[in-house]
ZAVO-571020 format. One line per 8 residues: number of its first residue (from 1); their letters; for each residue y, x, z of N, C-alpha, C. Coordinates in Angstrom, 1 decimal. Layout:
BEGIN
NUM = a = Y X Z Y X Z Y X Z; ...
This chain:
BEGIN
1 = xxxxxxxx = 16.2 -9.9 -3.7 15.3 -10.9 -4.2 16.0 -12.3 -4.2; 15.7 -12.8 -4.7 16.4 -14.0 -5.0 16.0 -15.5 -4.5; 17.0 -16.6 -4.0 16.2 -17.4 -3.6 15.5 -18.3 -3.9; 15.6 -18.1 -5.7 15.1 -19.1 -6.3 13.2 -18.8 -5.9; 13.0 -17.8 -5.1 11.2 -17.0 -5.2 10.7 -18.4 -3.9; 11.7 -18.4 -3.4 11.1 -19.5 -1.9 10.9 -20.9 -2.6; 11.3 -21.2 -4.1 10.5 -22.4 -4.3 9.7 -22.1 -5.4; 9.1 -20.7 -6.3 8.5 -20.4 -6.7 7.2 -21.3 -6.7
9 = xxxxxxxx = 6.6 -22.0 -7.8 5.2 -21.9 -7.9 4.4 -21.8 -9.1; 2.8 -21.6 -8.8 2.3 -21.3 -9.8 1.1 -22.9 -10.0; 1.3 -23.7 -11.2 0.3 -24.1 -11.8 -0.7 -24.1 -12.4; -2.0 -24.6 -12.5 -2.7 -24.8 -13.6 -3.3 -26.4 -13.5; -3.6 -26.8 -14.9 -4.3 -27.8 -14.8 -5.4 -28.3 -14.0; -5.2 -29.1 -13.5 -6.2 -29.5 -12.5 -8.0 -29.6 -13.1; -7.8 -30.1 -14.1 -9.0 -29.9 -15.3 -9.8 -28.5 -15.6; -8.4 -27.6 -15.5 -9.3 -26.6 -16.0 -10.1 -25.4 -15.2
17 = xxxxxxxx = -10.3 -26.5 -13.7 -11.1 -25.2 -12.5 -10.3 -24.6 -12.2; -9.5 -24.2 -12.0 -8.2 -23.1 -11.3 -7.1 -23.9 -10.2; -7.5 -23.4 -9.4 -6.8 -23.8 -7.9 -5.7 -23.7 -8.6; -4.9 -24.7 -7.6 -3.0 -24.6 -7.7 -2.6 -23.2 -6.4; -2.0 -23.1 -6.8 -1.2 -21.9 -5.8 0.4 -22.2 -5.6; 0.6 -22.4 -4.6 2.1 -22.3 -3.9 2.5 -21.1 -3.2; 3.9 -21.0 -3.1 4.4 -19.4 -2.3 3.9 -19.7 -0.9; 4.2 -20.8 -0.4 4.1 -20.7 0.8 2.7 -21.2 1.3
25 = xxxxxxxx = 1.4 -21.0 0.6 0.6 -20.7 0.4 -0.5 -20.0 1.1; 0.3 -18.6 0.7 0.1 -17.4 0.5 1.1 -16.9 1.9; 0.1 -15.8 2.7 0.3 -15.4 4.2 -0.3 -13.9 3.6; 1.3 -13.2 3.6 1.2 -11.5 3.3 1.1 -11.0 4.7; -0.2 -9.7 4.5 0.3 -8.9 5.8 0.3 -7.5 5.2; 1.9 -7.4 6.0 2.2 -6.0 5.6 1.6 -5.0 6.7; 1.1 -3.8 6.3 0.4 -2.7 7.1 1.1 -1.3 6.7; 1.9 -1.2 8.1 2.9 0.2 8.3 2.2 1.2 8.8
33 = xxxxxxxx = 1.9 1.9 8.3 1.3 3.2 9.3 2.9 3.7 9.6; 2.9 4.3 10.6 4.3 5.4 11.3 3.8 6.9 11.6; 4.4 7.3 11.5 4.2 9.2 12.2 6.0 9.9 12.2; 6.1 9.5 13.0 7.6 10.0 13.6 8.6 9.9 12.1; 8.7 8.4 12.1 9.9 7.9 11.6 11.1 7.4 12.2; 11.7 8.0 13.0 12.7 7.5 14.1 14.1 7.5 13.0; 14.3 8.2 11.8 15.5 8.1 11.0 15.6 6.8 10.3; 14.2 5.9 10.1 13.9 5.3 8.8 13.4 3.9 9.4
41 = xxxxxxxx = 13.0 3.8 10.4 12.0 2.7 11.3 12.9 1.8 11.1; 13.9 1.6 11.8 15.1 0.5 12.2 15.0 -0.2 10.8; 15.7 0.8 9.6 15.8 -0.2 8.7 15.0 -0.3 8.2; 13.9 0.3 7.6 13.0 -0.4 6.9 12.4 -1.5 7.5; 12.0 -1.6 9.2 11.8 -2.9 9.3 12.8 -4.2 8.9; 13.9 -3.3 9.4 14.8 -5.0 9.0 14.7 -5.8 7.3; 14.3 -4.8 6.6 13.9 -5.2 5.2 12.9 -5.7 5.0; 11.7 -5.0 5.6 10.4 -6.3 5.6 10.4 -7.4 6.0
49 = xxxxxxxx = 11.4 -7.3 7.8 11.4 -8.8 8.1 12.0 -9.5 7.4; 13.4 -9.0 6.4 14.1 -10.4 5.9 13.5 -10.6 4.8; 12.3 -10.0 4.1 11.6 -10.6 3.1 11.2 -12.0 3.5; 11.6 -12.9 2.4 11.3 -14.2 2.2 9.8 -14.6 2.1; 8.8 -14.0 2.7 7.6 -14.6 2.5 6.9 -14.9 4.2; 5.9 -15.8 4.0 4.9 -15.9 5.2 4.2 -14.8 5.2; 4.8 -14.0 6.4 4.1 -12.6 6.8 3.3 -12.6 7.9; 2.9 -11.4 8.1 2.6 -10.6 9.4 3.0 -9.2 9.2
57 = xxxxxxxx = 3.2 -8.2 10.2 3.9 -7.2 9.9 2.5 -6.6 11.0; 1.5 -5.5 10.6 1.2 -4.6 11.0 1.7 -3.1 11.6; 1.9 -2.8 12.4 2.6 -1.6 12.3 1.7 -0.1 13.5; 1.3 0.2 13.1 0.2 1.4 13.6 1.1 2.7 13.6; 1.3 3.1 15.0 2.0 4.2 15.5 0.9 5.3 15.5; 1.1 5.9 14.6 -0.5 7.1 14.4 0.0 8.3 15.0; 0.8 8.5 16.5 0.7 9.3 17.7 2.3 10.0 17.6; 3.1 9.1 17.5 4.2 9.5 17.1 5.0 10.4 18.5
65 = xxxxxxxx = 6.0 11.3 18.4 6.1 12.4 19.3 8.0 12.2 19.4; 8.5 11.4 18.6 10.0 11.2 18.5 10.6 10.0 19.2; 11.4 9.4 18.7 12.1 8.1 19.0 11.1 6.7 18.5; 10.1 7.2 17.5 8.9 5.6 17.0 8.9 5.0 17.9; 8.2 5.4 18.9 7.7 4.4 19.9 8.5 3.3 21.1; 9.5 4.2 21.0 11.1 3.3 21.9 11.3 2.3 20.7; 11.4 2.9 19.3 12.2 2.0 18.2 11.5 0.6 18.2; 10.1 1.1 18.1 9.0 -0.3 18.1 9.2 -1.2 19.2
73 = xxxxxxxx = 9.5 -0.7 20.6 9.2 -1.5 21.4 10.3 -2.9 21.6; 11.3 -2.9 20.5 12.4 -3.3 20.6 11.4 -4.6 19.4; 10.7 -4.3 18.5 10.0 -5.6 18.2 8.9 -6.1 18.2; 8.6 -5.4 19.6 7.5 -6.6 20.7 7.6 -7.9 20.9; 6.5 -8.8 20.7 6.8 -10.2 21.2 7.2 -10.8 20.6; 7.6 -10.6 19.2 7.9 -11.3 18.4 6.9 -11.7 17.5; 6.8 -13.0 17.0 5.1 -13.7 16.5 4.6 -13.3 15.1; 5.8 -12.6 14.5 4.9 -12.1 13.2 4.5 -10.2 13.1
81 = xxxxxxxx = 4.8 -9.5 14.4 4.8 -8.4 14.3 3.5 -7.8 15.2; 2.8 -6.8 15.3 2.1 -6.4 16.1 1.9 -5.2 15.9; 2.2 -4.1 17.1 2.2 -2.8 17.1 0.8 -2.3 18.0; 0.2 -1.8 17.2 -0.7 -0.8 17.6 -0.7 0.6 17.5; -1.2 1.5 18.1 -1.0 2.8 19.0 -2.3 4.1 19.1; -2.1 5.1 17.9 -3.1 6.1 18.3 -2.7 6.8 19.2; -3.6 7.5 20.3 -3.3 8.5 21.3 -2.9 9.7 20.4; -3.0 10.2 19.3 -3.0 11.4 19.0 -2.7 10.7 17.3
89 = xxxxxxxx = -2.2 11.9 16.8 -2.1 11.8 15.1 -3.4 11.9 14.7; -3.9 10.8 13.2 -5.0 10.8 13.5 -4.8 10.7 11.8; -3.5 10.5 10.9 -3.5 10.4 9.8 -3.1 9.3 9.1; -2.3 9.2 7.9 -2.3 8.0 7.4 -3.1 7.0 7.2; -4.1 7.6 6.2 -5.2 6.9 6.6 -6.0 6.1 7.7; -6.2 6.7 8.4 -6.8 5.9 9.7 -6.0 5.3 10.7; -4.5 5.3 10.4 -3.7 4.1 10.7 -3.9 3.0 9.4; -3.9 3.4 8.7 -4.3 2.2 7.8 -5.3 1.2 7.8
97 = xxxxxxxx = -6.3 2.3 8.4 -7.9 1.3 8.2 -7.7 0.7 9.7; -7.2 1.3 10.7 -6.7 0.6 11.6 -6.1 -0.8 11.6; -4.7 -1.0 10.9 -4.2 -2.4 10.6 -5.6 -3.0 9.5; -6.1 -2.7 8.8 -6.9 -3.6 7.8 -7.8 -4.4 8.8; -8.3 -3.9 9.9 -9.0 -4.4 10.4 -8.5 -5.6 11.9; -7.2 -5.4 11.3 -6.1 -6.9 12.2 -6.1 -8.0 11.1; -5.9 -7.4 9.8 -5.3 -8.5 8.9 -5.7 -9.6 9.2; -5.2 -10.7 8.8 -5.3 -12.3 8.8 -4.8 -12.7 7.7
105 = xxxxxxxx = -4.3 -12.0 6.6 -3.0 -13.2 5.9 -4.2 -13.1 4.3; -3.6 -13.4 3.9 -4.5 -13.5 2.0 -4.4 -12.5 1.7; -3.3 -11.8 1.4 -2.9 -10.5 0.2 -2.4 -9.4 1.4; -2.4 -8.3 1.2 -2.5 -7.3 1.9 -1.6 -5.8 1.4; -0.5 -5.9 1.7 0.2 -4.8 1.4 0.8 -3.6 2.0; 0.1 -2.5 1.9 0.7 -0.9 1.8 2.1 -0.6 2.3; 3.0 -0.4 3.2 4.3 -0.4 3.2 4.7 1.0 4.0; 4.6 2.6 3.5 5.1 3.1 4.3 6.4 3.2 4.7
113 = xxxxxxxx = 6.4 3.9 6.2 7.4 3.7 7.0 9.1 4.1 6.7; 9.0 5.0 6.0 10.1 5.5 4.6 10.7 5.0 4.5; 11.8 4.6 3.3 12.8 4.2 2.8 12.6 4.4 1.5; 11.2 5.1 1.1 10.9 5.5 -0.4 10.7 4.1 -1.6; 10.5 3.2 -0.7 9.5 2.3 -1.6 10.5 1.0 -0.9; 10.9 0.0 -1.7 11.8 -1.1 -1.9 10.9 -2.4 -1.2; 11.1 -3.4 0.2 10.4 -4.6 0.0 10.6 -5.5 -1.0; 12.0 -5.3 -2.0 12.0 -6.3 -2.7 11.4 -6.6 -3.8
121 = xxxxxxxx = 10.5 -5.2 -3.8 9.3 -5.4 -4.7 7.8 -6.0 -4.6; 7.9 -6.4 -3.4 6.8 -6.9 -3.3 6.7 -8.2 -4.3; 7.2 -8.9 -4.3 7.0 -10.3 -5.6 6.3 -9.3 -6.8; 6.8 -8.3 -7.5 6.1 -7.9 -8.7 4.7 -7.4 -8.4; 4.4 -7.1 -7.0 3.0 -6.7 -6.4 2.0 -7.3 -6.3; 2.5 -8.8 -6.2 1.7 -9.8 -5.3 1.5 -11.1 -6.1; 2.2 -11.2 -7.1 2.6 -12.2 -8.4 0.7 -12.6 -9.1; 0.3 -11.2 -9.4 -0.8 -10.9 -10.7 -2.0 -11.2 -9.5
129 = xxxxxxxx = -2.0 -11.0 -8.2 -3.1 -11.4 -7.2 -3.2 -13.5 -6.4; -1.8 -13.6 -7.1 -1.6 -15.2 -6.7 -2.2 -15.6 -7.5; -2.0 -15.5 -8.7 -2.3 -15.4 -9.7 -4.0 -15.5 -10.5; -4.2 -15.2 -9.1 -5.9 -15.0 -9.5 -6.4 -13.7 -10.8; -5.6 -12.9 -11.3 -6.0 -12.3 -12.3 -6.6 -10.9 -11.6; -6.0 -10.7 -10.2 -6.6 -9.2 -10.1 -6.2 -9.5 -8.8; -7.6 -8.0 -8.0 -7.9 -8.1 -7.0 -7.5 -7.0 -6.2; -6.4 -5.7 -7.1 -5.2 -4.9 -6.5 -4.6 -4.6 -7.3
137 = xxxxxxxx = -2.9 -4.2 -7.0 -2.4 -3.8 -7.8 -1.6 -3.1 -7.4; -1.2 -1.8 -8.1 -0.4 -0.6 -8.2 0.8 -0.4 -8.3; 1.7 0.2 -7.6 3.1 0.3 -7.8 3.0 1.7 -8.4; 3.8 1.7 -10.4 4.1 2.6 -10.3 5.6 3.0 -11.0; 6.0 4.4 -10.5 7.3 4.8 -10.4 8.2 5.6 -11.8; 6.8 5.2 -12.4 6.9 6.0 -14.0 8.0 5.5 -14.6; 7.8 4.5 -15.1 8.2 3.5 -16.3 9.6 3.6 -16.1; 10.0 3.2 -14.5 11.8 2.5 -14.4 12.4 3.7 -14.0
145 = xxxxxxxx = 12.2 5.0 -15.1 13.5 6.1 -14.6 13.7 7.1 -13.5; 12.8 6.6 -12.5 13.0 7.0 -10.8 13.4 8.6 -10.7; 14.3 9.0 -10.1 13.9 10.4 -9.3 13.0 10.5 -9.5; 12.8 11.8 -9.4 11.6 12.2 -8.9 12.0 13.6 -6.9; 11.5 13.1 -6.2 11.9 14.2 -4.8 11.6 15.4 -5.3; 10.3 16.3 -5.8 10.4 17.5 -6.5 9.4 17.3 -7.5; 9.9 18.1 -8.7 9.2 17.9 -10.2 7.7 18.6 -9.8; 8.2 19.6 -9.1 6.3 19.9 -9.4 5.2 18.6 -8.7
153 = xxxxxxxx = 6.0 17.7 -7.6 5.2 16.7 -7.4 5.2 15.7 -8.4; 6.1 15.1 -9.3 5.9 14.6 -10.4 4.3 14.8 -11.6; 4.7 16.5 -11.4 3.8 16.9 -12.4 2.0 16.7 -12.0; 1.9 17.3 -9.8 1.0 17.1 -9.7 0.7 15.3 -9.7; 1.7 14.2 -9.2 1.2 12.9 -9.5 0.6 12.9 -10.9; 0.9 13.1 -12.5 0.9 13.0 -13.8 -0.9 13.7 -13.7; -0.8 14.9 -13.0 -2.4 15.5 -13.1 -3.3 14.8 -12.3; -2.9 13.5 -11.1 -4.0 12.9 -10.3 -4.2 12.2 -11.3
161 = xxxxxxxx = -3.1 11.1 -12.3 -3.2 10.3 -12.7 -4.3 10.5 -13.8; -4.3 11.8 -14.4 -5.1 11.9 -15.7 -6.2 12.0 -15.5; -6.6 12.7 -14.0 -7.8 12.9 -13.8 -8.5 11.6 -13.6; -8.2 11.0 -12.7 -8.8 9.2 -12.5 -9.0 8.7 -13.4; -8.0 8.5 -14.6 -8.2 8.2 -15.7 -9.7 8.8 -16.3; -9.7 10.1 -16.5 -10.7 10.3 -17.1 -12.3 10.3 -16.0; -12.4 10.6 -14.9 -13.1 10.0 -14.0 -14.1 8.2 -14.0; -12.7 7.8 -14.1 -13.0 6.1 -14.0 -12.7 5.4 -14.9
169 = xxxxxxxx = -12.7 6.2 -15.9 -12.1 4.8 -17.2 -11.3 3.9 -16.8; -9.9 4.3 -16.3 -8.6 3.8 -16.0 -7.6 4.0 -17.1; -6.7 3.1 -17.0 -5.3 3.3 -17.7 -3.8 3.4 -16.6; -4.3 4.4 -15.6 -3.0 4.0 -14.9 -2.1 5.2 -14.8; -0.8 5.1 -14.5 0.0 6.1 -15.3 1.1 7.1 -13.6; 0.3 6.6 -11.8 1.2 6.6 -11.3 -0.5 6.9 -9.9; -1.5 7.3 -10.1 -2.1 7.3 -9.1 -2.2 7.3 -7.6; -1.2 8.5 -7.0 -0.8 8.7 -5.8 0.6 7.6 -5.7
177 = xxxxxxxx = 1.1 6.5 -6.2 1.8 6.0 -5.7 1.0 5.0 -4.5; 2.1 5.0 -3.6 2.2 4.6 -2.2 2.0 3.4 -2.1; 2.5 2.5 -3.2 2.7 1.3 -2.8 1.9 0.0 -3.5; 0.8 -0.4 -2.8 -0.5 -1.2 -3.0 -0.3 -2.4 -2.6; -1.1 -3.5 -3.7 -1.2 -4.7 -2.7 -2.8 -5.2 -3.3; -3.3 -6.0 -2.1 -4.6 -6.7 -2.7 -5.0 -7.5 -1.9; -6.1 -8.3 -2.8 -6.3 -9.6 -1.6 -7.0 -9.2 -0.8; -7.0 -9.7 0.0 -7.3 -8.9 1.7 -8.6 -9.2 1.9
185 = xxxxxxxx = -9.3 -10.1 1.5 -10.7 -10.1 1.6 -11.3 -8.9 0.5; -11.2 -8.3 -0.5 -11.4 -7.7 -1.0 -11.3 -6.0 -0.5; -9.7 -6.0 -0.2 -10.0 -5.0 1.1 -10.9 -4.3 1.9; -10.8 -5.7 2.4 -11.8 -5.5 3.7 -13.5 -5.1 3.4; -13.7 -5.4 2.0 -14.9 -5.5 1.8 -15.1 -3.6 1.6; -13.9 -3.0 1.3 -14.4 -1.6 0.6 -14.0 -0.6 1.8; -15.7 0.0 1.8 -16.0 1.0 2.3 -15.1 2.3 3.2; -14.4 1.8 3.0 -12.7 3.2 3.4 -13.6 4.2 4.8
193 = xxxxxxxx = -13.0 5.3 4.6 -13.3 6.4 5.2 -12.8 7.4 5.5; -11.8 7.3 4.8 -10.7 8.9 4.6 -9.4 9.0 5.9; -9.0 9.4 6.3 -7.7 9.6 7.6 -6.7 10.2 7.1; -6.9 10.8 6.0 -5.4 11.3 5.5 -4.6 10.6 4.1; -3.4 11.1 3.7 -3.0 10.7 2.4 -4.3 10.8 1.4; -5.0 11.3 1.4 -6.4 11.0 0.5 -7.0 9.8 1.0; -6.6 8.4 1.1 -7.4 7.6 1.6 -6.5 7.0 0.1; -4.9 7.5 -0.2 -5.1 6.7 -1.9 -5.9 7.4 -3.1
201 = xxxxxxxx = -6.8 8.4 -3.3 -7.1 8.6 -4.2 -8.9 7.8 -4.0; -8.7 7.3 -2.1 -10.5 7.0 -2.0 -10.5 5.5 -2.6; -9.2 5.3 -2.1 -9.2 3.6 -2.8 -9.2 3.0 -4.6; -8.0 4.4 -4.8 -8.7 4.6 -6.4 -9.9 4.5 -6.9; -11.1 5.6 -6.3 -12.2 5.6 -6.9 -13.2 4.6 -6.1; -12.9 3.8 -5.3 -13.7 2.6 -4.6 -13.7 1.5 -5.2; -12.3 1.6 -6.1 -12.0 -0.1 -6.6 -12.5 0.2 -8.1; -12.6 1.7 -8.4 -13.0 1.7 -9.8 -14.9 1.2 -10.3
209 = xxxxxxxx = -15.0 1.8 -8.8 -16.3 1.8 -9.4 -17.2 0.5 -8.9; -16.2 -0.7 -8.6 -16.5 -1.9 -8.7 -16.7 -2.3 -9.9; -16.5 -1.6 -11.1 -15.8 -1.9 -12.2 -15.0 -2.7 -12.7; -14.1 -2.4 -11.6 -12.3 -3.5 -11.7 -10.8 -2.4 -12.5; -10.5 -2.7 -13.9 -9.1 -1.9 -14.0 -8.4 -2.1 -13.1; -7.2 -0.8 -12.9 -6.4 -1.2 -12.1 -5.2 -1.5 -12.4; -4.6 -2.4 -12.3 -2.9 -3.1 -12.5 -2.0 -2.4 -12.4; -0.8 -1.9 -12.8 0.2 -1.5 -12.4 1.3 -1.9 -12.7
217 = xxxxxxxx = 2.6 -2.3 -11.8 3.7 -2.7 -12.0 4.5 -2.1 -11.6; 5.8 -2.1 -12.2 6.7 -0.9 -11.9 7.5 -1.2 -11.4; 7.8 -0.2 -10.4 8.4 -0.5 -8.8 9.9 0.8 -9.2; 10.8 0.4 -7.9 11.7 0.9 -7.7 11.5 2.4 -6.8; 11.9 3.3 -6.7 11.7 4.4 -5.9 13.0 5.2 -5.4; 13.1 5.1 -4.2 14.4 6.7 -3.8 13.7 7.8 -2.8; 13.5 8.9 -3.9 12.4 9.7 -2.8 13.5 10.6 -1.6; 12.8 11.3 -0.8 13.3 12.2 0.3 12.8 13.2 -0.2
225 = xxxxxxxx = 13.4 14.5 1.2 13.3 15.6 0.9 12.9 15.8 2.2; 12.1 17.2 2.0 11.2 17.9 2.9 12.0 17.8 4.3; 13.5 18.2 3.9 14.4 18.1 5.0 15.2 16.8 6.0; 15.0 15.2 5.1 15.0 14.2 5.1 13.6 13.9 6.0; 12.3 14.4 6.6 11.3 14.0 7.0 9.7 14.0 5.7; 10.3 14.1 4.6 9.1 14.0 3.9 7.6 15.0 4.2; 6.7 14.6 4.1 5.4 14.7 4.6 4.1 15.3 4.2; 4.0 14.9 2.8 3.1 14.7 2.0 3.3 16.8 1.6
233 = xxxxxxxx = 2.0 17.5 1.5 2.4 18.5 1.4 0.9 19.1 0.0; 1.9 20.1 -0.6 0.5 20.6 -1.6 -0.8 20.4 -1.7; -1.0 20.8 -0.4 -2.6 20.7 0.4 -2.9 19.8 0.0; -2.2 18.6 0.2 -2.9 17.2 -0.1 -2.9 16.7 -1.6; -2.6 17.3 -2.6 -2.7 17.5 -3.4 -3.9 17.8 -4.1; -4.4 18.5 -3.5 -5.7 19.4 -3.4 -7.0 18.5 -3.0; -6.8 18.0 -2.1 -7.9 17.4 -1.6 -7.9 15.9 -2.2; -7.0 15.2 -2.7 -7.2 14.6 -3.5 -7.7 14.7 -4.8
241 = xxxxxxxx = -7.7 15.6 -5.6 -8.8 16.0 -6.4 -9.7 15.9 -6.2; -10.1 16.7 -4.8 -11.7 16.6 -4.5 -12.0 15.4 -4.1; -11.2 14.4 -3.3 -11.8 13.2 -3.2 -12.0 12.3 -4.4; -11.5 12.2 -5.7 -11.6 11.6 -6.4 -12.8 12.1 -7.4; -13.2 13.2 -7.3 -14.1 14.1 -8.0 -15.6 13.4 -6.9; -15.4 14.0 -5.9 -16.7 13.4 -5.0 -17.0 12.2 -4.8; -15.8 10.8 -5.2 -16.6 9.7 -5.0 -17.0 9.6 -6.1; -16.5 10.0 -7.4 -17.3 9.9 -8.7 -18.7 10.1 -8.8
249 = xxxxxxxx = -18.9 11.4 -8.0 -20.7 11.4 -8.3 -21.0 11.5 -6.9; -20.6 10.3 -6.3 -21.3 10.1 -4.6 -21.8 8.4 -4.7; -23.5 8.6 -4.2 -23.8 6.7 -5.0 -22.7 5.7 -3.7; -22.8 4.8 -4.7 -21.5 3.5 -4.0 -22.1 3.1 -1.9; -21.1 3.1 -1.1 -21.4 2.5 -0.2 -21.2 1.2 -0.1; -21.9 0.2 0.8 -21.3 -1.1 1.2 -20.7 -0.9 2.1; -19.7 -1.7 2.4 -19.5 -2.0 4.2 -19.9 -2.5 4.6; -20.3 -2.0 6.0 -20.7 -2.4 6.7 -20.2 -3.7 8.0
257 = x = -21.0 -4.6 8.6 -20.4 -5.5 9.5 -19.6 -6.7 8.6
């Protein structure tokens, strides 16, 4: 990223009702869920922290059994990071709704623990929510070429995507991608429930049926292999279907509190 983004700003006429927005402004918090990333932790933190923005760094250890928990303890005490800790594996998801419910910053961004997904894409994530035009937005891995880790996951991504589509009256081309951002009050407002990698297909159908499109911008990707630590398995494949099928004809919750 470049450093022209640290004097980055966004205008509008003061006339025309639209707040001014500056970068430094805007207080991102990034939310890591972990599950025995001990190959991948070191650096990918070092890449969030040297992202150029006013952060917080969430990071939710969802019962990790390897080297996570030594790795973490090495960025304790430091003022923009905070590590929280399930006794037991409890799922991506419910490390996630875990950190949601620390956030503090404006915008709110997705960052698993991997090496799959680039911080220096967050600017293209977070640009269209400064921006005031939208209230999440999608990273997807379509458009710029990417690998793919294995085609038949390509193909099942291409089949989540169509289904949502036709479910929610969407145009988005990248459903199960990983990498989300939104403004964090907004977040917070939706109903979340899910503990596993189906907590991206709950947020799909939670934000759709606000009746909000959803944004997508296209991100960079270097996937892994099953043998590299990757995670994500058929099964979940599966139940993402059904969750995106069931919130369809399940009436809307509020949150609660």
């Amino acid at each position: 990223m470049t450093g022209v983004w640290m004097f980055w700003r966004y205008y509008k006429d003061m006339d025309s009702g639209i707040h001014k927005w500056s970068f430094n402004d805007v207080k991102l918090s990034i939310l890591i869920p972990v599950f025995n990333e001990e190959n991948t932790l070191q650096a990918l933190l070092a890449r969030v922290l040297d992202s150029p923005f006013q952060k917080e760094v969430l990071i939710v250890d969802d019962g990790s059994t390897d080297r996570t928990p030594e790795i973490l303890d090495a960025f304790r005490g430091r003022g923009d990071v905070q590590i929280f800790r399930h006794d037991r594996n409890r799922g991506k998801g419910a490390a996630v709704r875990t950190a949601i419910a620390h956030v503090t910053g404006d915008i709110a961004v997705i960052q698993d623990a991997d090496l799959e997904y680039n911080p220096q894409d967050y600017e293209k994530l977070i640009v269209p929510i400064i921006e005031g035009k939208e209230k999440g937005v999608y990273g997807t891995r379509v458009p710029m070429g990417n690998p793919h880790s294995y085609f038949r996951y390509y193909l099942g991504g291409r089949f989540l995507s169509l289904l949502a589509n036709l479910l929610y009256a969407q145009r988005i081309t990248d459903e199960p991608c990983g990498y989300k951002a939104f403004d964090a009050g907004f977040l917070k407002s939706l109903p979340l429930e899910r503990n596993g990698f189906d907590i991206d297909p709950e947020l799909t159908a939670k934000i759709a049926k606000r009746g909000i499109k959803i944004r997508e911008v296209p991100i960079r990707y270097t996937p892994r292999s099953f043998s590299e630590g990757k995670k994500i398995r058929w099964i979940d494949g599966l139940v993402a279907v059904w969750v995106l099928v069931k919130y369809r004809f399940s009436p809307a919750k509020q949150r609660r509190g």
